[in-house]
C-alpha positions as CSV (number, residue, x, y, z in Angstrom):
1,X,0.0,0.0,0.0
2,X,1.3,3.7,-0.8
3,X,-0.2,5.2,2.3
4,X,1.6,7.7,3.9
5,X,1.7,9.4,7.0
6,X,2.0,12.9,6.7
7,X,1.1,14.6,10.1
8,X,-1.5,14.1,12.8
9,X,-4.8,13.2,11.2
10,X,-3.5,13.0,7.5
11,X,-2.7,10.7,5.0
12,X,-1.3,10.8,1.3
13,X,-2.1,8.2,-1.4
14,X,-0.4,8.2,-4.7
15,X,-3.0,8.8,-7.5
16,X,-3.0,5.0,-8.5
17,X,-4.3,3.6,-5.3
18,X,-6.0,6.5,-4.7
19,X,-8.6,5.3,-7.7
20,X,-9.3,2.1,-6.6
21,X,-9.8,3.1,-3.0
22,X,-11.5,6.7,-3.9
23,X,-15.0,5.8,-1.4
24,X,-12.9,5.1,1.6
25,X,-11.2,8.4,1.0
26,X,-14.2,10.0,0.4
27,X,-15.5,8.5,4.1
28,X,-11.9,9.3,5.9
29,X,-12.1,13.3,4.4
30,X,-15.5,13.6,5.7
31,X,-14.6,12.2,9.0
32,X,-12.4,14.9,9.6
33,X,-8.7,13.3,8.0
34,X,-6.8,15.5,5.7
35,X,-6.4,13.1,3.0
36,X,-3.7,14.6,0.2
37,X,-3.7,12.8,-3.3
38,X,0.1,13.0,-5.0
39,X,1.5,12.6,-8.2
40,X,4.5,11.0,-8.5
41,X,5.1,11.3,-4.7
42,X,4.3,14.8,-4.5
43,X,1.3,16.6,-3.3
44,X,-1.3,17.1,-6.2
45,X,-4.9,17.8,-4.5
46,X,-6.5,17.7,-0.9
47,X,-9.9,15.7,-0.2
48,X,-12.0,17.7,2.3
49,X,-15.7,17.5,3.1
50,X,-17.4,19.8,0.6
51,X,-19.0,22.2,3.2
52,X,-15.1,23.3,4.5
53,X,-13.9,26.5,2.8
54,X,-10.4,26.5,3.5
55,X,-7.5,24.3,4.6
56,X,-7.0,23.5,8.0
57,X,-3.6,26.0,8.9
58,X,-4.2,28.6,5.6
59,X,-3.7,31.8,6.3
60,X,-5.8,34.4,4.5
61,X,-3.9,37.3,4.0
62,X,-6.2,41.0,4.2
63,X,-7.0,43.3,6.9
64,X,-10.3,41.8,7.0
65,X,-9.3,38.4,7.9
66,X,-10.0,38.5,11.3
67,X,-13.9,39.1,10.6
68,X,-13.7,35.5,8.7
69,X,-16.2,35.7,6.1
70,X,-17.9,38.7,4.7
71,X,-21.7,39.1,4.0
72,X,-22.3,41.4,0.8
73,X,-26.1,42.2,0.3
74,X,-27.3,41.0,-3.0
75,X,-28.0,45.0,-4.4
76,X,-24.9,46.6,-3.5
77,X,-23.9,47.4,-5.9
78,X,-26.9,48.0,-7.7
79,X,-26.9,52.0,-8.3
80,X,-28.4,54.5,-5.6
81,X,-30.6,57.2,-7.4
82,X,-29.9,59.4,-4.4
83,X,-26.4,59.1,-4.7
84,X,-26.6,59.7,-8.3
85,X,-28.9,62.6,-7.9
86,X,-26.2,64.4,-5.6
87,X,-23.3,63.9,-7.7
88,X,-25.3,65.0,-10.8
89,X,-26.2,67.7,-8.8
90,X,-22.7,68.3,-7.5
91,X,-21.5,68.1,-11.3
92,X,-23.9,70.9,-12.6
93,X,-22.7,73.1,-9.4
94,X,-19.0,72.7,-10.5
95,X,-19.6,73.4,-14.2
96,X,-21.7,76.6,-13.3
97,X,-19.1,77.5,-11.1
98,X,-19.9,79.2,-7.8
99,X,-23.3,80.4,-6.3
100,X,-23.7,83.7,-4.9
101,X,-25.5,84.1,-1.7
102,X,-29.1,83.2,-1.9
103,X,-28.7,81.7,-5.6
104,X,-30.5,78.2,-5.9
105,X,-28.8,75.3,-7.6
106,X,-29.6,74.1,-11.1
């Protein structure tokens, strides 16, 4: 068998016997086992239960990190006619240059 250890709780399997033994895998990942799958003795892919995001160990590299993951509401960035109405608004003020006292806007 080309089973090795790699570190607590994880195994690597040449791609070979990984084939023929691919449902056990399966049921070792999804108990909680890093199970790596290598090519030529070398790390090629990691098996992981599909609902884990990230490796166990990654580092994710932003200032945000810390907050883990980030909601973004599905209309974000869908365009805000209030916005849009000040900067238009904004625009016209700089293009007529500046108001004199008690002037209104365009």
């Amino acid at each position: 068998m080309l089973l090795d250890y790699v570190g607590p709780m994880a195994i690597q399997m040449n791609v070979a016997e990984a084939k023929a033994k691919l449902s056990e895998l399966i049921a070792r990942a999804e108990a909680g086992e890093e199970v790596i799958i290598a090519r030529d003795g070398k790390p090629a892919v990691v098996l992981k239960p599909a609902g884990q995001t990230r490796l166990q160990g990654a580092r994710e590299i932003g200032i945000f990190s810390h907050l883990g993951e980030v909601w973004v509401a599905p209309d974000a960035w869908s365009p805000d006619e209030e916005a849009a109405d000040f900067l238009d608004r904004s625009f016209a003020e700089d293009q007529a240059g500046p108001l004199k006292a008690g002037e209104d806007g365009p």
